[in-house]
C-alpha positions in Angstrom: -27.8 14.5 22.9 -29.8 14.6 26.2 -28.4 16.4 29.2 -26.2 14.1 31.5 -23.4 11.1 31.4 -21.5 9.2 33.4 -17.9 7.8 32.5 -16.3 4.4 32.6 -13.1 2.6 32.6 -9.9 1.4 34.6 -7.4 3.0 33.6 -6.2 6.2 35.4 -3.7 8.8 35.2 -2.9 11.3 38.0 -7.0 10.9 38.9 -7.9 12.0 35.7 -9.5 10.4 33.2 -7.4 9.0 30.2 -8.3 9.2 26.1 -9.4 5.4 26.5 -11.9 6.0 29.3 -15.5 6.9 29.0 -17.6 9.1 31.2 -21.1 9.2 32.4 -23.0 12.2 32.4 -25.2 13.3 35.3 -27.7 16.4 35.7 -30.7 16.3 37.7 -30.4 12.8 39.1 -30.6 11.5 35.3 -27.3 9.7 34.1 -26.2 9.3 30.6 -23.7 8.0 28.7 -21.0 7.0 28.1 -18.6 9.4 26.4 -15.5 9.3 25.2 -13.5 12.7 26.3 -13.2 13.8 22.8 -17.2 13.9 23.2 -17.2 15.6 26.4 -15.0 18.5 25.0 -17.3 19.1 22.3 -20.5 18.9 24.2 -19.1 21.8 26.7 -17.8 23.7 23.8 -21.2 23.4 22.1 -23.3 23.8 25.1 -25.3 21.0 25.1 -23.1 20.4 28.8 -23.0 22.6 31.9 -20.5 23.1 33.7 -23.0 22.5 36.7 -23.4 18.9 34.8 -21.5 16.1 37.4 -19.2 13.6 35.8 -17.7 9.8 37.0 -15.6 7.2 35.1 -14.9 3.9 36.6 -11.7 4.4 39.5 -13.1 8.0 40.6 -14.1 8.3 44.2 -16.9 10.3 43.6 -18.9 12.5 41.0 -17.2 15.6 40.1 -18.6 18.7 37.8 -17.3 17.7 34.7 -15.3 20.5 33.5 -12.7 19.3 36.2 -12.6 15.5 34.1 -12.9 17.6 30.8 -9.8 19.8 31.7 -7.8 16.4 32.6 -8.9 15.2 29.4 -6.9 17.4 27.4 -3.6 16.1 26.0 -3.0 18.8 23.5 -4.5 21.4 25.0 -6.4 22.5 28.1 -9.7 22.9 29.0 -11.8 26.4 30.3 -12.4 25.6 34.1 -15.4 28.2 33.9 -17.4 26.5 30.8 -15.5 23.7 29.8 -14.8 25.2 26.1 -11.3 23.3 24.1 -8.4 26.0 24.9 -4.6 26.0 23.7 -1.7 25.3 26.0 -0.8 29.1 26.0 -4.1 30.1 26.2 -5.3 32.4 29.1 -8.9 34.0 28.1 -11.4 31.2 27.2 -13.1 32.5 23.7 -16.1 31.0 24.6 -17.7 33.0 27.6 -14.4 35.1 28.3 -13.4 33.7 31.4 -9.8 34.4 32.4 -8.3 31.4 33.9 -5.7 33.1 35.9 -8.5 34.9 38.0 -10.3 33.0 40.6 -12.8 29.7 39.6 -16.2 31.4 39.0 -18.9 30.1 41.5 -22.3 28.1 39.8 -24.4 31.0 39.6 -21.8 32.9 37.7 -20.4 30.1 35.5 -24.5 29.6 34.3 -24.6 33.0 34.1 -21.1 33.2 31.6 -22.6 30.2 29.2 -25.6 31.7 29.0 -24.3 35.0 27.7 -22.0 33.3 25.6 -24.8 31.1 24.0 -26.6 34.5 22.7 -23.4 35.5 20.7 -23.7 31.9 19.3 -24.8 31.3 15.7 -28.5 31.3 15.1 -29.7 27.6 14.2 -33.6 27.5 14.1 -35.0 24.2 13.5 -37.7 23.9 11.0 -41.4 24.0 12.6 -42.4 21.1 9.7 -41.0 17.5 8.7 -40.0 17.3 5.0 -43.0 15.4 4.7 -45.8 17.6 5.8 -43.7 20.7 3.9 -44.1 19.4 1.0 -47.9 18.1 1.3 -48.2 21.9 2.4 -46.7 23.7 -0.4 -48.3 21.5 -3.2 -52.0 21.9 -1.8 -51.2 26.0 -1.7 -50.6 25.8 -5.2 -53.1 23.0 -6.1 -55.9 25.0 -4.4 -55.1 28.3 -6.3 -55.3 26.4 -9.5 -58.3 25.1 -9.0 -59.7 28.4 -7.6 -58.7 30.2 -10.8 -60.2 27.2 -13.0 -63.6 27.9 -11.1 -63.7 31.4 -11.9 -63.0 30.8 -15.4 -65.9 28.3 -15.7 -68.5 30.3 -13.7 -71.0 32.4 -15.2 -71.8 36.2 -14.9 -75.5 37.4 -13.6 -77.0 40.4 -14.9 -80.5 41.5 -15.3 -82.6 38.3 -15.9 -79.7 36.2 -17.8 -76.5 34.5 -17.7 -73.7 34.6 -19.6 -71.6 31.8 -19.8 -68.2 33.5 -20.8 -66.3 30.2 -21.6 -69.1 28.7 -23.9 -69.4 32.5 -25.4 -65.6 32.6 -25.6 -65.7 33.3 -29.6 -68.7 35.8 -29.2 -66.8 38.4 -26.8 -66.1 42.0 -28.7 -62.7 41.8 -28.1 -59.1 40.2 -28.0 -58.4 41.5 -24.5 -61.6 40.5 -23.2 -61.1 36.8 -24.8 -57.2 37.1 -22.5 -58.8 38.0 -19.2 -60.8 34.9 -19.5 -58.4 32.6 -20.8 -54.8 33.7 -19.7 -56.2 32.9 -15.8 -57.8 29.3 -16.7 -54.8 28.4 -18.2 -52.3 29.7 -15.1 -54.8 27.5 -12.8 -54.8 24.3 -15.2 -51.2 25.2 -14.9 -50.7 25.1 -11.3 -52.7 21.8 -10.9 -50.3 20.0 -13.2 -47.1 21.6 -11.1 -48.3 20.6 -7.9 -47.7 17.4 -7.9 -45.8 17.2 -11.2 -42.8 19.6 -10.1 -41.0 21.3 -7.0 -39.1 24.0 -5.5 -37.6 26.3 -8.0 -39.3 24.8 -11.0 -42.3 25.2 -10.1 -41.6 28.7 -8.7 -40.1 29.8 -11.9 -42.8 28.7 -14.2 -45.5 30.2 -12.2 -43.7 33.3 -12.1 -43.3 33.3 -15.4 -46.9 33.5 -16.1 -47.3 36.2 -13.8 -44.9 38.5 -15.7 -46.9 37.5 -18.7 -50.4 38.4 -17.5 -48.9 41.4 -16.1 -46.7 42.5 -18.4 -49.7 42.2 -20.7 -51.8 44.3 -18.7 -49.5 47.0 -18.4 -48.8 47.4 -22.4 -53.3 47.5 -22.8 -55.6 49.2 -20.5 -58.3 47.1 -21.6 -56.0 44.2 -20.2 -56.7 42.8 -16.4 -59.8 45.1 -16.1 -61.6 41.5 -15.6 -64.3 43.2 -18.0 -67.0 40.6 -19.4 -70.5 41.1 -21.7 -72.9 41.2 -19.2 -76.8 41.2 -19.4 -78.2 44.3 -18.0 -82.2 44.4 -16.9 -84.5 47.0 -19.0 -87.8 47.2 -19.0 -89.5 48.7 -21.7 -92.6 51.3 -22.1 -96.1 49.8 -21.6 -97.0 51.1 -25.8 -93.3 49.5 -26.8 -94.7 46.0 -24.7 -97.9 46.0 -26.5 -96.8 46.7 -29.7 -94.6 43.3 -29.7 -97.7 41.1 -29.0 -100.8 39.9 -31.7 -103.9 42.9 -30.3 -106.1 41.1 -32.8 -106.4 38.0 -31.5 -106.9 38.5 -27.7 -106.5 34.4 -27.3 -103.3 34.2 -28.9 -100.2 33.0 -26.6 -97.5 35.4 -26.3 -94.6 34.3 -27.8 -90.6 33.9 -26.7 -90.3 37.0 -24.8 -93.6 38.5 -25.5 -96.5 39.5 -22.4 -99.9 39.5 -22.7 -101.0 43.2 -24.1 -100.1 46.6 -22.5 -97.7 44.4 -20.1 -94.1 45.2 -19.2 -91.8 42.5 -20.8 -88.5 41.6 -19.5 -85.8 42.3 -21.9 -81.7 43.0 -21.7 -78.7 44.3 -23.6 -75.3 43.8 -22.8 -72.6 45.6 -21.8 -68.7 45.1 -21.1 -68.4 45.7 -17.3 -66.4 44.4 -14.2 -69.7 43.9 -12.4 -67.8 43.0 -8.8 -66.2 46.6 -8.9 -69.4 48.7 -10.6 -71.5 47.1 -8.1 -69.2 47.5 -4.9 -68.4 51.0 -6.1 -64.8 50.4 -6.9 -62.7 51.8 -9.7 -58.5 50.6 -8.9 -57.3 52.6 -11.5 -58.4 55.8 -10.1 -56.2 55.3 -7.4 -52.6 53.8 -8.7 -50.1 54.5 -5.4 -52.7 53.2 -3.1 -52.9 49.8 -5.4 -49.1 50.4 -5.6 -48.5 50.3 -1.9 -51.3 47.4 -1.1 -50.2 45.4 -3.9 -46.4 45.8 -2.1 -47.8 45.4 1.2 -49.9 42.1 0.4 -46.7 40.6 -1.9 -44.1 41.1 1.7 -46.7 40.1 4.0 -47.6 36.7 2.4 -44.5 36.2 0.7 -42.7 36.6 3.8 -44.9 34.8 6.2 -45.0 31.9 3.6 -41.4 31.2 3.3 -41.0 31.8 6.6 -43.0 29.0 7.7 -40.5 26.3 5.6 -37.5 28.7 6.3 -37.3 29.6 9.9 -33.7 31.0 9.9 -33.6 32.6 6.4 -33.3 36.3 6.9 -34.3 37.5 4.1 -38.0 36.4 4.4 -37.7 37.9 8.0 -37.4 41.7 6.1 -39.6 40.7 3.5 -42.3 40.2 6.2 -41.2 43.1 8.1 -41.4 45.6 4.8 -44.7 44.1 3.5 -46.2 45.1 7.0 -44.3 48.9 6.7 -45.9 48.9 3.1 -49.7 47.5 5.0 -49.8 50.3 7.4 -48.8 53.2 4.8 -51.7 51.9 2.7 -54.1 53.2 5.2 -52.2 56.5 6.3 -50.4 58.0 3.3 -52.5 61.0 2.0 -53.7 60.2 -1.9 -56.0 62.0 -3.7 -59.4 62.2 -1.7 -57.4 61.5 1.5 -56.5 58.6 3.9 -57.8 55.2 2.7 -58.1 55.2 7.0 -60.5 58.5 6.4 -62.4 56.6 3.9 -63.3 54.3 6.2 -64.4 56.5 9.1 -66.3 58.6 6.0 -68.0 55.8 5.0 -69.3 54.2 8.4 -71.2 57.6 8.8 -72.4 57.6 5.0 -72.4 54.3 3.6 -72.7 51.3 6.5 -72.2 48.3 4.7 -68.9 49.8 2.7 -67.9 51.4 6.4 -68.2 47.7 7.9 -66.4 46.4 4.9 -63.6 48.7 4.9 -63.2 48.3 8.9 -62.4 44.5 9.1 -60.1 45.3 6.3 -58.2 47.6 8.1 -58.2 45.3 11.3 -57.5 42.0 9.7 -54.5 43.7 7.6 -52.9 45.5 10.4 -53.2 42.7 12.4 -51.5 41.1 9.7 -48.7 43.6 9.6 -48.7 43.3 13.8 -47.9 39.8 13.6 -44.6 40.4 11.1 -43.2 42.7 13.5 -43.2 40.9 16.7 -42.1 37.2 14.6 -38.6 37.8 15.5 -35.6 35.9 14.3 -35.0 34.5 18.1 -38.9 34.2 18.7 -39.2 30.4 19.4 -40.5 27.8 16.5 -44.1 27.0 17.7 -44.7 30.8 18.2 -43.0 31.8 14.9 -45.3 29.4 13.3 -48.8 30.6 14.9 -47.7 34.1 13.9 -46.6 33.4 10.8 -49.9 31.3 10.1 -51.9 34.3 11.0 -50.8 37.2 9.1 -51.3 34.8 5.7 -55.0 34.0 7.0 -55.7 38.1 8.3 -54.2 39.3 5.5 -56.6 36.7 3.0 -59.2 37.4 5.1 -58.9 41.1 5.0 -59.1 40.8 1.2 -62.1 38.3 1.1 -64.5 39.4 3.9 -64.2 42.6 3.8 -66.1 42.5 0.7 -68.9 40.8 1.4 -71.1 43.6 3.4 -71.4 45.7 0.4 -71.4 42.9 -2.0 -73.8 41.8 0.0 -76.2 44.8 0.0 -75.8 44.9 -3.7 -76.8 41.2 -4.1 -80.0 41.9 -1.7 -80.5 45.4 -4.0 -80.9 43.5 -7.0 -82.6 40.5 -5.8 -85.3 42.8 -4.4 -85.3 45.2 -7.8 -85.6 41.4 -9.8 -88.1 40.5 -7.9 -90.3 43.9 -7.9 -90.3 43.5 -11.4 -91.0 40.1 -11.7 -93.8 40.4 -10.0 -95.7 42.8 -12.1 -95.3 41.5 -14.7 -96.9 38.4 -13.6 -99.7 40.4 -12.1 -100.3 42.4 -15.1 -100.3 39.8 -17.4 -102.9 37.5 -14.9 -105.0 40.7 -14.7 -105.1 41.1 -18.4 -106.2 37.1 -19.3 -110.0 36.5 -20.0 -112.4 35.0 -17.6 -111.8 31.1 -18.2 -115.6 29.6 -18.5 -114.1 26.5 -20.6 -111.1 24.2 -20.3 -109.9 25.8 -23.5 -109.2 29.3 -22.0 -107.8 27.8 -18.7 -105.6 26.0 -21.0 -104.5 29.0 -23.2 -104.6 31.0 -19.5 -101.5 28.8 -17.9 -99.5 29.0 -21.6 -99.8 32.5 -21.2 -98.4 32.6 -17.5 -95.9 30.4 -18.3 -94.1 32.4 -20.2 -93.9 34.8 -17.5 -91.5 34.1 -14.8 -92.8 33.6 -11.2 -91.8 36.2 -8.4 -90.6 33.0 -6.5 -88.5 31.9 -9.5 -87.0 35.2 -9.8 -86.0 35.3 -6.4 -84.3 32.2 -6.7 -82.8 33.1 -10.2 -81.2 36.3 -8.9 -79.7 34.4 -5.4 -78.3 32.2 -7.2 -76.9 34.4 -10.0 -75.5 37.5 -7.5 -73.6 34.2 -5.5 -71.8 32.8 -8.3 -70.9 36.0 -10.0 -69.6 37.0 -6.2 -67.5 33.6 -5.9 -66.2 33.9 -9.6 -65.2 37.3 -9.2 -63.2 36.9 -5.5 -61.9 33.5 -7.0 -60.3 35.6 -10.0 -59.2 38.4 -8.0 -57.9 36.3 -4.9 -56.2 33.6 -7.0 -54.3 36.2 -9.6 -53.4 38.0 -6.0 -51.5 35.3 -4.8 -49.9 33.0 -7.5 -47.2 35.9 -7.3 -45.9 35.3 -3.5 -46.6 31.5 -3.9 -43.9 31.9 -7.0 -41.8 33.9 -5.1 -41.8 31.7 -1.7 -41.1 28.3 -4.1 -38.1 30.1 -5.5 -36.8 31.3 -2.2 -37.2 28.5 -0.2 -35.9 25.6 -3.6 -35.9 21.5 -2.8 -35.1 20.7 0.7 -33.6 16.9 1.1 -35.7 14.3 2.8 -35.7 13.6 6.6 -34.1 10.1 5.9 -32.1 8.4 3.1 -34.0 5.8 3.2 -37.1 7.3 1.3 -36.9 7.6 -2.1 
């Protein structure tokens, strides 16, 4: 109901206004209306009327504030002169904003003064900063883009050395049962989320996602070797010059090398394979060395976005309020609770002075998270909807962005470390081996030249081969991570936050 009203009618009763007139509202030169008096009564009581608000119904001489019209408009009871609030006959103190009608009529500035003090003690009725609509289009992409995240990491291949290795097309090749799980229990959580998205909703969903979780994790905690996201990857070696040689024909100087082989006494490129988490060997990073900082990130990541999340569909629900508030708590002790070699906050300042890159890393991590835990503790419960939104909106992006970028300076500096290393050795190779061909004085040995070089590969190629690897084995590794990190607070958030009914019955 808008503010303002005006009343009408014809019948009168001692100058006030009887059950079967109707009133017209106005405030600020703006009339509304009409009401009947029932209305009037509960529009004081509720607050949506001041008692500053001036009232008229057909017979009156003039406007009057309409607490005077709503107090004749009693039959069974009276009305609080000072707010207009329903009272009893024997009634003195109004409940509403206290006023005791046997002490003198407060003035305007005091009765504005009493509803607005009696509005704070009044229930807490947040409206919800999105339409049914645009909720649900929200929730399903958040779980349709995980899916699909996880799916790409599943399908993406690992860079090592010189060579790829496809882990899906391998799958029956890999050493192990609990390698063969890490690959295949997180492609089937995203096909999973992909089909709930827009086959399911609310607690469904949330449950059978959780589910999965519990699985993965429960898993991992009964095997070491479980969630240490290890794969077979191909490692670079480079044998000795007399090893080189002895793989090639020294008899026949003309003869092409073949798959693998170099022209004599030249380096080949070769690899073996090992089972390594190349994201954490190359970014220097070992989490089971360090279980009550994982412990308390994991904790603090889970309350942040959890808590953010369902706020944003949930505005009034406190219990995603503390989970917000304790998942910050939990953010902040990760970087100042002593463990082992000290202060992950320590670390950091170590590491600007020893290693840059990890320094620069580790600093927008520890910015981008307390900023996330900053904006859970000022999202208070009275805070109004737009701004509860922006906040909540952040801490979900600084605490995915903490995770996300502040990996990519080292990872960065490992991916230009190798690509320079590849390409070094690429191109000696292919120097020594176009050193070591003879003079071409026919078009037969300029022929048998370019086989040779073929099977080399070219610095340029190599450069190309190892940007494009170190990439994709970045992306599939921060899609894994990333996506098992937050299919848990997605779960949680669809089972806290259930089906909410449509806008309007009219939709199906």
């Amino acid at each position: 109901m808008r503010a303002g009203f005006r009343v009408s009618s014809s019948t009168e009763k001692n100058g006030k206004p009887t059950r079967a007139m109707m009133i017209h509202i106005s405030r600020d030169g703006d009339q509304f209306g009409p009401y009947s008096p029932e209305q009037v009564q509960e529009y004081l009581a509720s607050g949506q009327l001041l008692p500053t608000d001036l009232a008229w119904y057909e017979g009156a001489a003039d406007w009057v504030p309409v607490t005077e019209i709503a107090g004749g408009a009693q039959t069974a009871g009276v009305a609080c002169s000072n707010c207009g609030a329903a009272m009893d006959a024997d009634q003195v103190i109004c409940l509403a904003c206290g006023h005791n009608l046997d002490e003198p009529k407060l003035t305007e500035e005091e009765a504005a003064a009493a509803v607005a003090e009696a509005m704070k003690h009044k229930p807490l009725v947040i409206p919800p900063p999105y339409t049914y609509e645009d909720e649900t289009a929200d929730r399903s992409g958040a779980v349709n883009s995980i899916g699909w995240a996880l799916v790409t990491a599943c399908l993406l291949p690992v860079f090592g050395g010189t060579e790829w290795n496809i882990a899906v097309v391998n799958f029956w090749k890999l050493p192990d049962w609990q390698m063969m799980f890490d690959i295949l229990a997180p492609g089937i959580l995203g096909i999973v989320c992909i089909v709930l998205a827009t086959a399911s909703h609310g607690r469904a969903r949330g449950v059978t996602m959780l589910v999965l979780m519990l699985i993965i994790f429960g898993t991992g905690l009964a095997d070491d070797k479980v969630g240490t996201l290890k794969l077979q990857v191909p490692l670079d070696t480079t044998p000795t010059v007399s090893d080189a040689s002895a793989s090639t024909n020294e008899n026949d100087p003309d003869a092409v090398p073949g798959e693998g082989e170099v022209a004599p006494g030249v380096p080949k490129a070769t690899s073996k394979k090992e089972d390594v988490n190349i994201f954490y060997d190359k970014l220097g990073m070992k989490p089971g060395d360090h279980p009550v900082l994982v412990a308390l990130f994991f904790l603090g990541w889970v309350g942040v976005v959890f808590g953010a999340k369902a706020r944003l569909y949930r505005p009034d629900n406190i219990m995603a309020w503390l989970i917000g508030m304790v998942g910050g708590v939990f953010m902040i002790l990760f970087w100042f609770m002593p463990s082992g070699g000290g202060m992950m906050l320590t670390t950091m300042t170590g590491a600007l002075g020893s290693d840059l890159f990890l320094g620069i890393g580790l600093l927008l991590m520890f910015l981008l998270t307390v900023g996330a835990s900053v904006c859970c503790f000022i999202n208070t419960r009275r805070l109004r909807p737009s701004l509860m939104k922006k906040y909540s909106n952040l801490a979900v992006t600084f605490m995915v962005a903490g995770v996300m970028l502040s990996l990519v300076p080292a990872w960065g500096k490992g991916w230009y470390d190798e690509t320079k290393s590849h390409h070094t050795k690429a191109k000696e190779r292919y120097e020594k081996v176009k050193k070591s061909l003879p003079k071409a004085y026919i078009g037969i040995t300029t022929a048998q030249n370019e086989a040779k070089l073929a099977k080399v590969e070219k610095p340029t190629n190599a450069v190309i081969n190892s940007v494009c690897g170190w990439m994709l084995a970045g992306v599939k590794y921060l899609a894994w991570i990333g996506g098992l990190l937050i299919v848990l607070p997605l779960a949680l958030v669809e089972i806290l936050v259930g089906l909410r009914e449509p806008d309007s019955a009219d939709f199906v």
